[in-house]
mmJSON file of the N, C-alpha and C atoms, coordinates in Angstrom:
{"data_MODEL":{"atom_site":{
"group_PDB":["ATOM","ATOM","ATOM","ATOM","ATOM","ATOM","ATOM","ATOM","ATOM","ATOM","ATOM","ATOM","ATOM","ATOM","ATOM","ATOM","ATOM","ATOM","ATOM","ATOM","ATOM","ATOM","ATOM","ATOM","ATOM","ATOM","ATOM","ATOM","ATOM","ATOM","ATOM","ATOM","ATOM","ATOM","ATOM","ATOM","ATOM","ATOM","ATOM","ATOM","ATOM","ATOM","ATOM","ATOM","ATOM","ATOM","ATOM","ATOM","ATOM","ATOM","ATOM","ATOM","ATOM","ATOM","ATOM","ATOM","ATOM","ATOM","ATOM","ATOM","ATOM","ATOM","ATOM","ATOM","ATOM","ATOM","ATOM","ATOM","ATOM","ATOM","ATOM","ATOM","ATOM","ATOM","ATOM","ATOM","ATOM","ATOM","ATOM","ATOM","ATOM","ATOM","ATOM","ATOM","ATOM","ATOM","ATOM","ATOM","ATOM","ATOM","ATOM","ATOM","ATOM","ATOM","ATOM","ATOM","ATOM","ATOM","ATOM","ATOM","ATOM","ATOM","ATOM","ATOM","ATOM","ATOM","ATOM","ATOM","ATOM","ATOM","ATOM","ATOM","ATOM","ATOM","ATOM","ATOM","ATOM","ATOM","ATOM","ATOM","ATOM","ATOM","ATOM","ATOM","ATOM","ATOM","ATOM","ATOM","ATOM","ATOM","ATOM","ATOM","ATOM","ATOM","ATOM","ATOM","ATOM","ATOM","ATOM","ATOM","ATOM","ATOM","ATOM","ATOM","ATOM","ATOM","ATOM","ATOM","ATOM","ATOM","ATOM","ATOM","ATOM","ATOM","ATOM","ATOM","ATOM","ATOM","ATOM","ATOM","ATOM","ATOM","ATOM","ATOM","ATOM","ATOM","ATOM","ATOM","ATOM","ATOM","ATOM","ATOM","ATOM","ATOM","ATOM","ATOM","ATOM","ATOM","ATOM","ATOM","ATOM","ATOM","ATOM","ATOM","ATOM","ATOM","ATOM","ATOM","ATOM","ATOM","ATOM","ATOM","ATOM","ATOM","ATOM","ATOM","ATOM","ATOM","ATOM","ATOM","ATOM"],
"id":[1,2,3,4,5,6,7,8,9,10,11,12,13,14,15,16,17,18,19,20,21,22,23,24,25,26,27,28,29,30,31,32,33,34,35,36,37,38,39,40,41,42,43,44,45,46,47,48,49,50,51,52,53,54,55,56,57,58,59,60,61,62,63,64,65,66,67,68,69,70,71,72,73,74,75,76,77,78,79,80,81,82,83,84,85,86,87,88,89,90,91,92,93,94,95,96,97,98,99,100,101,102,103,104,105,106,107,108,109,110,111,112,113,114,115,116,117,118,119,120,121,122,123,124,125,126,127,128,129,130,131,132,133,134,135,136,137,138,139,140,141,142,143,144,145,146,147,148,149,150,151,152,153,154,155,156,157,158,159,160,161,162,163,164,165,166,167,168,169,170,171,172,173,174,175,176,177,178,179,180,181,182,183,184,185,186,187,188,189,190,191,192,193,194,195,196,197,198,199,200,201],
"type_symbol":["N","C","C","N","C","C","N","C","C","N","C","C","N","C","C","N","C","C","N","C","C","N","C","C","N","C","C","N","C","C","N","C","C","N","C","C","N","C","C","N","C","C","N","C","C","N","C","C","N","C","C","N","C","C","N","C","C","N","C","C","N","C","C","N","C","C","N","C","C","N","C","C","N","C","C","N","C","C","N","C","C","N","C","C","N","C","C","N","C","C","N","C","C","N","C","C","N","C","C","N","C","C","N","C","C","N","C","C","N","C","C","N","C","C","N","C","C","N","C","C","N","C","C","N","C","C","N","C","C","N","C","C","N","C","C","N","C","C","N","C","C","N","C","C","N","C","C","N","C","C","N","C","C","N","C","C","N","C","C","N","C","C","N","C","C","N","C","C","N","C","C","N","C","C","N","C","C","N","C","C","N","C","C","N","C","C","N","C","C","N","C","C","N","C","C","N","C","C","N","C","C"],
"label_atom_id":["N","CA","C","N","CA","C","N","CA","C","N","CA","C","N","CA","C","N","CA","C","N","CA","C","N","CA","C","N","CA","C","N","CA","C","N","CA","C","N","CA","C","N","CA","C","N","CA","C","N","CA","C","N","CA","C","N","CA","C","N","CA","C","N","CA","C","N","CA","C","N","CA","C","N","CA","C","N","CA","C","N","CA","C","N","CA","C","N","CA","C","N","CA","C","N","CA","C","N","CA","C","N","CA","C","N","CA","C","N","CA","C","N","CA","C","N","CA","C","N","CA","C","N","CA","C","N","CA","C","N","CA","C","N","CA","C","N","CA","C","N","CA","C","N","CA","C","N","CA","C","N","CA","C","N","CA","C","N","CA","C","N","CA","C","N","CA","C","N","CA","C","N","CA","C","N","CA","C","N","CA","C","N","CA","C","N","CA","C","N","CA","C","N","CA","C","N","CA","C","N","CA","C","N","CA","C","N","CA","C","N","CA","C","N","CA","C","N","CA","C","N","CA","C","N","CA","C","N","CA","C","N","CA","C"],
"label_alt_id":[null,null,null,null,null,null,null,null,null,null,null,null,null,null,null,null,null,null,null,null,null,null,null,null,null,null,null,null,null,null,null,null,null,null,null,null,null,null,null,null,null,null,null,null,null,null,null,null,null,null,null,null,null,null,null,null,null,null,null,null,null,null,null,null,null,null,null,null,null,null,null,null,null,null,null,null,null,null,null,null,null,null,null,null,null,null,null,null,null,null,null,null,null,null,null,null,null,null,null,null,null,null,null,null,null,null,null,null,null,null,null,null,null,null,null,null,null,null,null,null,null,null,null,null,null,null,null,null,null,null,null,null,null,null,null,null,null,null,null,null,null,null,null,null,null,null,null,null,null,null,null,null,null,null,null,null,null,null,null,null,null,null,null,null,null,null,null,null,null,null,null,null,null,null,null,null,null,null,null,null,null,null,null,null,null,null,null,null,null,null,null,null,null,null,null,null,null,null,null,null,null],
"label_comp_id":["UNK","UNK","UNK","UNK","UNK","UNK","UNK","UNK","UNK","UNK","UNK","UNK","UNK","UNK","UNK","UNK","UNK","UNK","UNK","UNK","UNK","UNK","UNK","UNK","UNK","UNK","UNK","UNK","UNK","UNK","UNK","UNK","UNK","UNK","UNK","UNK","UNK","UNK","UNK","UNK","UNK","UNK","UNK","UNK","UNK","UNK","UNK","UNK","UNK","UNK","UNK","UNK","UNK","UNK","UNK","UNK","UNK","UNK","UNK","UNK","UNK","UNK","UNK","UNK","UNK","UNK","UNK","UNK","UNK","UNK","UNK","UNK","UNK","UNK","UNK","UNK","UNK","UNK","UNK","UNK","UNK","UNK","UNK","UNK","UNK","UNK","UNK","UNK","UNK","UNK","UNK","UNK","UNK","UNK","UNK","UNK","UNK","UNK","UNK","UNK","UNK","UNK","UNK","UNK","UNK","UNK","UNK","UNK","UNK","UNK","UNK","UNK","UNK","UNK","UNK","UNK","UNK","UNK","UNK","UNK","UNK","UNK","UNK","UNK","UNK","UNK","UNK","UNK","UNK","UNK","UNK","UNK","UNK","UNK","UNK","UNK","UNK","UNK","UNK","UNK","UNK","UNK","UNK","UNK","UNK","UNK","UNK","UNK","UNK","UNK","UNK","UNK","UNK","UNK","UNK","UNK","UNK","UNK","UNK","UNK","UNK","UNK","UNK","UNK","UNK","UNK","UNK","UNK","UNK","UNK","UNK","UNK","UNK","UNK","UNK","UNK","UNK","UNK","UNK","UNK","UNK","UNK","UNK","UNK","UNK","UNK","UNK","UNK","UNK","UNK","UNK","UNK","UNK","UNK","UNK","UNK","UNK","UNK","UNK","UNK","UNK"],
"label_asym_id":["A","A","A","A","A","A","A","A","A","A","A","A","A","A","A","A","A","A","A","A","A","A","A","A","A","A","A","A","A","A","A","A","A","A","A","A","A","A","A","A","A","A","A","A","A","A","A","A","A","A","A","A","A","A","A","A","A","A","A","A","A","A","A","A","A","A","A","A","A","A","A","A","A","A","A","A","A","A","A","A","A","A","A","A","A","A","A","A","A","A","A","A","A","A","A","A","A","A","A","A","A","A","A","A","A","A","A","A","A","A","A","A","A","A","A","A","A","A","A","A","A","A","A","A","A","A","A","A","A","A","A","A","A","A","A","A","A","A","A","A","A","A","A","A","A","A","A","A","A","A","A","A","A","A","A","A","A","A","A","A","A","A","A","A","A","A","A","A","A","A","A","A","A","A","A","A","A","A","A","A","A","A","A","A","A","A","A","A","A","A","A","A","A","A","A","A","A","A","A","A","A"],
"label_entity_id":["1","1","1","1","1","1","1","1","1","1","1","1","1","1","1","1","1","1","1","1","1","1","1","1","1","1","1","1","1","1","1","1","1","1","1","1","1","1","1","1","1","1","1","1","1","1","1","1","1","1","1","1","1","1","1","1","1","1","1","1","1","1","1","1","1","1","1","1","1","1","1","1","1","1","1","1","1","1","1","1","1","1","1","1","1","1","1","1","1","1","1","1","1","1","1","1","1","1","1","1","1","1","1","1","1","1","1","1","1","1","1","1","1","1","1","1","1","1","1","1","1","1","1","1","1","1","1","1","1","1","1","1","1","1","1","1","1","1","1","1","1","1","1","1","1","1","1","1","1","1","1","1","1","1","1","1","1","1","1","1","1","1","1","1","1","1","1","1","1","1","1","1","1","1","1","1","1","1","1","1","1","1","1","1","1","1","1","1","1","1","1","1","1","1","1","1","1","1","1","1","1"],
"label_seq_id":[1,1,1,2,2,2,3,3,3,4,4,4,5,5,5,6,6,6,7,7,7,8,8,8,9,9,9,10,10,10,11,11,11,12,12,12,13,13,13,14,14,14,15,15,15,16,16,16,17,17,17,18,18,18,19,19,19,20,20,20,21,21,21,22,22,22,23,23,23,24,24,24,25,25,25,26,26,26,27,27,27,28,28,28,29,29,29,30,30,30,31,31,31,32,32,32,33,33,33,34,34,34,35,35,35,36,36,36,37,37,37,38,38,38,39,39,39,40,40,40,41,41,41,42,42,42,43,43,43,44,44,44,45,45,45,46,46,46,47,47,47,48,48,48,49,49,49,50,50,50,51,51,51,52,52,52,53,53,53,54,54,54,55,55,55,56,56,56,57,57,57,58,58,58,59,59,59,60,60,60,61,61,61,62,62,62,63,63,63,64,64,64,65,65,65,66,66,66,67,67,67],
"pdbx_PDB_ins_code":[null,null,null,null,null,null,null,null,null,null,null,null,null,null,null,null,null,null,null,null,null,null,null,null,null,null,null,null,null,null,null,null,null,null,null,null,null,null,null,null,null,null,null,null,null,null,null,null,null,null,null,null,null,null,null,null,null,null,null,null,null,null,null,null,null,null,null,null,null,null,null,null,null,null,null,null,null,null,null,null,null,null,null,null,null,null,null,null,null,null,null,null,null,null,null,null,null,null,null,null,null,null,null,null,null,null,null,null,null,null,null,null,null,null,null,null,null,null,null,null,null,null,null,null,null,null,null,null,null,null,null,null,null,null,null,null,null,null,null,null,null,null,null,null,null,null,null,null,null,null,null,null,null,null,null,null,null,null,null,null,null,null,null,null,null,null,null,null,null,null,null,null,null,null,null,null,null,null,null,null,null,null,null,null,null,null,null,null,null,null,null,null,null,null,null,null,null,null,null,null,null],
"Cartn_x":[40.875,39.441,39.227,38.595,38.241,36.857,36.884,35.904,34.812,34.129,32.929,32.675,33.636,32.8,32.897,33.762,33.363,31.958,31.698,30.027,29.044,28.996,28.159,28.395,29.374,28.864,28.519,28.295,27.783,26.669,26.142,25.036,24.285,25.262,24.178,24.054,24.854,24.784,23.595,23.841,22.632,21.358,21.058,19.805,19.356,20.878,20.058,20.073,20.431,20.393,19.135,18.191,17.191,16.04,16.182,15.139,14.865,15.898,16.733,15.644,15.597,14.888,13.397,13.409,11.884,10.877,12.058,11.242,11.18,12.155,11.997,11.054,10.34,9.474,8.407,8.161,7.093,6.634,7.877,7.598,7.26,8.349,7.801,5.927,5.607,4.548,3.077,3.505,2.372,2.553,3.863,3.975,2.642,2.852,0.945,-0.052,-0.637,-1.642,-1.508,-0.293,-0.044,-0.152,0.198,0.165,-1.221,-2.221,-3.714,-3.564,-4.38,-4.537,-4.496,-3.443,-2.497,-3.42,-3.838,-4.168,-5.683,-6.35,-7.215,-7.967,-6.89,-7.128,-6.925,-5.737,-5.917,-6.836,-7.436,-8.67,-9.712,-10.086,-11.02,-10.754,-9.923,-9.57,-9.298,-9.535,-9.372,-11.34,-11.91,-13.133,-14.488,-13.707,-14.29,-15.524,-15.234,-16.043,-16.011,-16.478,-16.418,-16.232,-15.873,-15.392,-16.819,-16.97,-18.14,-17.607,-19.293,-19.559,-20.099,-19.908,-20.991,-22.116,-22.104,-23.316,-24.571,-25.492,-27.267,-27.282,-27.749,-28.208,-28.897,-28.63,-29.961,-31.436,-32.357,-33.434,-34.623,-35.539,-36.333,-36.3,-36.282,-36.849,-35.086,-34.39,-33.267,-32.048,-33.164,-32.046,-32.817,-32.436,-31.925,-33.039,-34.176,-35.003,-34.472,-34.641,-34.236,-35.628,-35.0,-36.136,-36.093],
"Cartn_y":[10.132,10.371,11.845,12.039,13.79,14.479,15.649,16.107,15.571,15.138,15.163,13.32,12.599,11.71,11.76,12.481,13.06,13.462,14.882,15.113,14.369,13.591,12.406,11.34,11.022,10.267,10.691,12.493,12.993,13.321,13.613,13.739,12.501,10.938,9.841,9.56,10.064,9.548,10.632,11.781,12.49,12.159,11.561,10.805,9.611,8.751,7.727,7.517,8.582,8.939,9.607,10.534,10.843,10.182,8.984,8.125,6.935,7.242,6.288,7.034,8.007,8.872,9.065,9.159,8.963,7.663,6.633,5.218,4.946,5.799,5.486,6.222,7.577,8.183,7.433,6.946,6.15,5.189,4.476,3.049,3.519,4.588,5.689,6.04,6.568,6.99,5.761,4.792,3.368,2.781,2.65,2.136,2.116,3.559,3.726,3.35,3.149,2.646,0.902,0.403,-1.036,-1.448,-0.367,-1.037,-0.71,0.088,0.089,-0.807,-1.441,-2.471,-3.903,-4.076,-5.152,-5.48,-4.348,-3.906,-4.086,-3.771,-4.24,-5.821,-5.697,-7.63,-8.177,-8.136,-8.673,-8.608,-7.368,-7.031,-8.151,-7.991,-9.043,-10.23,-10.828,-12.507,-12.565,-11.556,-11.8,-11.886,-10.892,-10.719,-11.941,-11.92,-12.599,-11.97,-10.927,-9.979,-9.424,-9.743,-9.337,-7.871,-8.047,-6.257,-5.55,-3.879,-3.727,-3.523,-3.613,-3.751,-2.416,-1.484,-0.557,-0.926,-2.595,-2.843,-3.115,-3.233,-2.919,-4.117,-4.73,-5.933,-6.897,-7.727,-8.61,-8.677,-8.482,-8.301,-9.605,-9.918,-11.092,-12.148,-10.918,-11.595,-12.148,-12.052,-12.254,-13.426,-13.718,-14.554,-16.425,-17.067,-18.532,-19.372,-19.715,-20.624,-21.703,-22.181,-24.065,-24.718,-25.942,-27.116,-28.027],
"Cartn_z":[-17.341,-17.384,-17.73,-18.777,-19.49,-18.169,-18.143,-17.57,-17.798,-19.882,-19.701,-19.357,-18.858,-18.136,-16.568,-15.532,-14.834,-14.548,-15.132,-15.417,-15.295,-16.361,-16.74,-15.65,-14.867,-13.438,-11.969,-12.169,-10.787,-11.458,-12.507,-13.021,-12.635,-13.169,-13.426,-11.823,-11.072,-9.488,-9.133,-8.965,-8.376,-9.106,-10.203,-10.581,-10.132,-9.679,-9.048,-7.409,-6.792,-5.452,-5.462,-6.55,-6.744,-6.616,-7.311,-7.474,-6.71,-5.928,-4.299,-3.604,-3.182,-2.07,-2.222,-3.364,-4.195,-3.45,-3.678,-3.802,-1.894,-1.168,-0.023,0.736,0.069,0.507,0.242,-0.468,-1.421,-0.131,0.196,1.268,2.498,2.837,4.475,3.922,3.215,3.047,3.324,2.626,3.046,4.069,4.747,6.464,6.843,7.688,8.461,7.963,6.945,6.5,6.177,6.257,6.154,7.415,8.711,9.932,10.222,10.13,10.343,9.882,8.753,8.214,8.883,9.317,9.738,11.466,12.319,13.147,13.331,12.083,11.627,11.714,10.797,10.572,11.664,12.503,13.867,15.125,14.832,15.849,15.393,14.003,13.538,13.614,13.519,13.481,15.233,16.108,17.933,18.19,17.535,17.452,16.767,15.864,15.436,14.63,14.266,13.882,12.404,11.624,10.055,9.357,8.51,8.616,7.565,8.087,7.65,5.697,5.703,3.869,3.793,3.157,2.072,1.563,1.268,0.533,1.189,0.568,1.059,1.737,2.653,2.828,1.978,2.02,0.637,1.36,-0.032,-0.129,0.688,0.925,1.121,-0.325,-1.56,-2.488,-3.164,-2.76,-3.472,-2.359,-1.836,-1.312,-1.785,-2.256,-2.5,-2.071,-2.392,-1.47,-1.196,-0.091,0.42,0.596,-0.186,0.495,-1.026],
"occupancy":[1.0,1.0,1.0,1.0,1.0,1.0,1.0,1.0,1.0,1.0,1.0,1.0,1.0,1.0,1.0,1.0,1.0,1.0,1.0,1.0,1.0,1.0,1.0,1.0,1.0,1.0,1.0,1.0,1.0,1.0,1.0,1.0,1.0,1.0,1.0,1.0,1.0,1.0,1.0,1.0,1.0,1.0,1.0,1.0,1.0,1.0,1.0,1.0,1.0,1.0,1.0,1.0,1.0,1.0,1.0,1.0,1.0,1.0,1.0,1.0,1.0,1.0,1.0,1.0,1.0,1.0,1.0,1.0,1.0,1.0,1.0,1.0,1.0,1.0,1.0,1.0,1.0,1.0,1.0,1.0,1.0,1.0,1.0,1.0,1.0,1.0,1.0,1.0,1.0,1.0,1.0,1.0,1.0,1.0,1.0,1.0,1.0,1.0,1.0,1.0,1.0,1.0,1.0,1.0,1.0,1.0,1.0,1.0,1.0,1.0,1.0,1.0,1.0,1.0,1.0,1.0,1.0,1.0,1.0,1.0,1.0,1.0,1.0,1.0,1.0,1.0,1.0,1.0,1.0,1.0,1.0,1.0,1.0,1.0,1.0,1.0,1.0,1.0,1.0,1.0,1.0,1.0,1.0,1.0,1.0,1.0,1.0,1.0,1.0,1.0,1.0,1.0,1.0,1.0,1.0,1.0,1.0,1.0,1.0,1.0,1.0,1.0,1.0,1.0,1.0,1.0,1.0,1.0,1.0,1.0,1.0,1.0,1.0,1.0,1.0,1.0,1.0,1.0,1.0,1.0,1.0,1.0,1.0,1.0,1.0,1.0,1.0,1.0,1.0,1.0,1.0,1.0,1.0,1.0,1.0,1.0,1.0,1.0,1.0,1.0,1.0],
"B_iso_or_equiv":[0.0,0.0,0.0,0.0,0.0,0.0,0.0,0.0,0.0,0.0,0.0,0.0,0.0,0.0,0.0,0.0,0.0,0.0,0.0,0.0,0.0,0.0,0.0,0.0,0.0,0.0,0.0,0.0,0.0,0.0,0.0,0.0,0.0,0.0,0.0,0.0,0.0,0.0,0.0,0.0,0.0,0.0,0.0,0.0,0.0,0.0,0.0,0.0,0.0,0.0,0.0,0.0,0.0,0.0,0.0,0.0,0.0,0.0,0.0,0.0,0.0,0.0,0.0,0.0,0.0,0.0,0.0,0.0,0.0,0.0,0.0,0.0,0.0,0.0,0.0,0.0,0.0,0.0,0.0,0.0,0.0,0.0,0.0,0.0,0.0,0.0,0.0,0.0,0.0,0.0,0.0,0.0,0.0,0.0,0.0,0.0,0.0,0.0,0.0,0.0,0.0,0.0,0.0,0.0,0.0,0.0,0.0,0.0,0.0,0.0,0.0,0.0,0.0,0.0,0.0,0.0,0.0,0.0,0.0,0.0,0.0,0.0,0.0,0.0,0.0,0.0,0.0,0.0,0.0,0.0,0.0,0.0,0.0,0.0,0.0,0.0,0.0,0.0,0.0,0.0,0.0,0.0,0.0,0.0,0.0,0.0,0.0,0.0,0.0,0.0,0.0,0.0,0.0,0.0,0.0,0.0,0.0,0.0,0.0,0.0,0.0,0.0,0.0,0.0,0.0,0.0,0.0,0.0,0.0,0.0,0.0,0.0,0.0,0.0,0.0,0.0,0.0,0.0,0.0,0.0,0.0,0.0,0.0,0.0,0.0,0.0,0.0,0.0,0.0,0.0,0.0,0.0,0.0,0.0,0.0,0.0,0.0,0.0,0.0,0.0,0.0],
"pdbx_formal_charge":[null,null,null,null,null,null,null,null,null,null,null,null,null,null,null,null,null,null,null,null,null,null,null,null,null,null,null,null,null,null,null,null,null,null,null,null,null,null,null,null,null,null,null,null,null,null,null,null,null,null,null,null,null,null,null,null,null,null,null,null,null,null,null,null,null,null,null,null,null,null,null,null,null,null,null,null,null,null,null,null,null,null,null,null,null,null,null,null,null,null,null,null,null,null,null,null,null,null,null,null,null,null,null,null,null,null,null,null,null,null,null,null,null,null,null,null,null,null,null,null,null,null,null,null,null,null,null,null,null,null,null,null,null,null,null,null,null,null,null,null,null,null,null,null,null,null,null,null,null,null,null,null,null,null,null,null,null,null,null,null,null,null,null,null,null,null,null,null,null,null,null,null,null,null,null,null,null,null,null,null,null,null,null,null,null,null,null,null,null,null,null,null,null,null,null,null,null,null,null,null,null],
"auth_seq_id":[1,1,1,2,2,2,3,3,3,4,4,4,5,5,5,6,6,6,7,7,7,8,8,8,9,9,9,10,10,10,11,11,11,12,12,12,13,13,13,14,14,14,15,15,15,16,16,16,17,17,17,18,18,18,19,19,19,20,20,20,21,21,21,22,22,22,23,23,23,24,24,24,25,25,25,26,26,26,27,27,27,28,28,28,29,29,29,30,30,30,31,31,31,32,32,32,33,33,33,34,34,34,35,35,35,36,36,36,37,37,37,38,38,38,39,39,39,40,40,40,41,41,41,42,42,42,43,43,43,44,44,44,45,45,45,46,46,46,47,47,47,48,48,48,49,49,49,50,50,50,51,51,51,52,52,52,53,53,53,54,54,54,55,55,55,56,56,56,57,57,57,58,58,58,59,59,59,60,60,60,61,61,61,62,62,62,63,63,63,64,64,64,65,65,65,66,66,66,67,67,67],
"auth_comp_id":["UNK","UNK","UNK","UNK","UNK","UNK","UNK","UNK","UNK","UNK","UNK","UNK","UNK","UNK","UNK","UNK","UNK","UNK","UNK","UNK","UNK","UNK","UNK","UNK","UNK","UNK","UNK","UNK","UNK","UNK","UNK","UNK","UNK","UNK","UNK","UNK","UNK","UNK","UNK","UNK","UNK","UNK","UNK","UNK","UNK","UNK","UNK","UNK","UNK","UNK","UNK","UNK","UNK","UNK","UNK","UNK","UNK","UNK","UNK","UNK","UNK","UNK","UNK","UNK","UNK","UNK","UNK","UNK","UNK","UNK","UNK","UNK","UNK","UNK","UNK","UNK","UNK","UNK","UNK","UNK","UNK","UNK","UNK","UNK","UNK","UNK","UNK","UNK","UNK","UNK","UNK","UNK","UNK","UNK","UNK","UNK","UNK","UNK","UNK","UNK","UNK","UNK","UNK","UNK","UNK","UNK","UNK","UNK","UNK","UNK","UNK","UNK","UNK","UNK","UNK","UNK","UNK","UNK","UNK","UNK","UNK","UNK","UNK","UNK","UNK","UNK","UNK","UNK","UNK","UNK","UNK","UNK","UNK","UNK","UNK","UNK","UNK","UNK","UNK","UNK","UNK","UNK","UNK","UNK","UNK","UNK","UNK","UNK","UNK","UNK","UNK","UNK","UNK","UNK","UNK","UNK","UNK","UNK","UNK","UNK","UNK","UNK","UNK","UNK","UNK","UNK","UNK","UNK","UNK","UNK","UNK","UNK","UNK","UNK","UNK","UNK","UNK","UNK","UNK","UNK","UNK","UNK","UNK","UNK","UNK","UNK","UNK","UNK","UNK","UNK","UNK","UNK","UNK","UNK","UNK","UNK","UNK","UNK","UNK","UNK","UNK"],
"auth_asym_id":["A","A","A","A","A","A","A","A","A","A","A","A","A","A","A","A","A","A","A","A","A","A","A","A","A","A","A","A","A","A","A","A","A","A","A","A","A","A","A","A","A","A","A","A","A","A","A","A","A","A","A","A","A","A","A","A","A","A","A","A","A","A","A","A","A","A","A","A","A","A","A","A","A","A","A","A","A","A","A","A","A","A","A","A","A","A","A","A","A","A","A","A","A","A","A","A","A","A","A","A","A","A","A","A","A","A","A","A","A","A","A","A","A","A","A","A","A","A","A","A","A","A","A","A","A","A","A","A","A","A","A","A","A","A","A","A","A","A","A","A","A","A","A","A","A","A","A","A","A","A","A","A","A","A","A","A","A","A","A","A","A","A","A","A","A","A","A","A","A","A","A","A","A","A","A","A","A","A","A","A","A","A","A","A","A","A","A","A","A","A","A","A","A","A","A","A","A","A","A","A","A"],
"auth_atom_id":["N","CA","C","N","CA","C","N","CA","C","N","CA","C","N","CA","C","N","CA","C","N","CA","C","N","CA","C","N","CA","C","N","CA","C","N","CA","C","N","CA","C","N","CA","C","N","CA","C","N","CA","C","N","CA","C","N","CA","C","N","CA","C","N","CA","C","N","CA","C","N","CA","C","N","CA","C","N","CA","C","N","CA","C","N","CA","C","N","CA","C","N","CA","C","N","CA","C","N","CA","C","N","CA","C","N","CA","C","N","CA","C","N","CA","C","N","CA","C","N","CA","C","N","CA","C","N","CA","C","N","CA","C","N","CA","C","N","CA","C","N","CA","C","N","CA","C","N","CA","C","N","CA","C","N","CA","C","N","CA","C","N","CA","C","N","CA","C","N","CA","C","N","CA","C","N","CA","C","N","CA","C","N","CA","C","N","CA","C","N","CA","C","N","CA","C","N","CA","C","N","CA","C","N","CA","C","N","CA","C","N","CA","C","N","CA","C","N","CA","C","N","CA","C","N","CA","C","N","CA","C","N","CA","C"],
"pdbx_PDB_model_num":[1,1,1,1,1,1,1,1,1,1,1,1,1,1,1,1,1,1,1,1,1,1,1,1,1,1,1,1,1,1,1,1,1,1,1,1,1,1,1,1,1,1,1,1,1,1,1,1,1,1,1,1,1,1,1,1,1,1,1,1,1,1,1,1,1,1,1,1,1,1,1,1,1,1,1,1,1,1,1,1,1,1,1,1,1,1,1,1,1,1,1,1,1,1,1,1,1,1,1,1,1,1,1,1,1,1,1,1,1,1,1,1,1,1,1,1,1,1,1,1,1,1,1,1,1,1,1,1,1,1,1,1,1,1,1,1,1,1,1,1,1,1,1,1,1,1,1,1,1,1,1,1,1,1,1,1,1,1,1,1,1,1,1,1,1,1,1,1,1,1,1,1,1,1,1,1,1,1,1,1,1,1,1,1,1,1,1,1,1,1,1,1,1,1,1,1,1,1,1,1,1]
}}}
């Protein structure tokens, strides 16, 4: 085996030990916000309680007549 493939496999290793650590920060990083979430949803489906909206309430004139 010559030096330059030596090289070329601590090179190609420290790139993909790179992008190893990358992708595991990535997953550490959304945990907490997957377990809110999760925490979330279970409060509501114990509650029974709908989760809030941003949106306006509907109008008198915009809701559906029956009869």
């Amino acid at each position: 085996m010559k030096w330059d493939d030596v090289t070329l496999i601590v090179l190609a290793s420290c790139g993909l030990v790179t992008l190893l650590l990358a992708q595991i920060n990535d997953v550490l990083d959304k945990v907490p916000q997957t377990i809110r979430a999760w925490r979330r949803i279970r409060q509501e489906l114990r509650d029974g309680t709908e989760p809030e909206s941003h949106e306006a309430p509907p109008e008198a004139g915009d809701q559906p007549m029956v009869g």
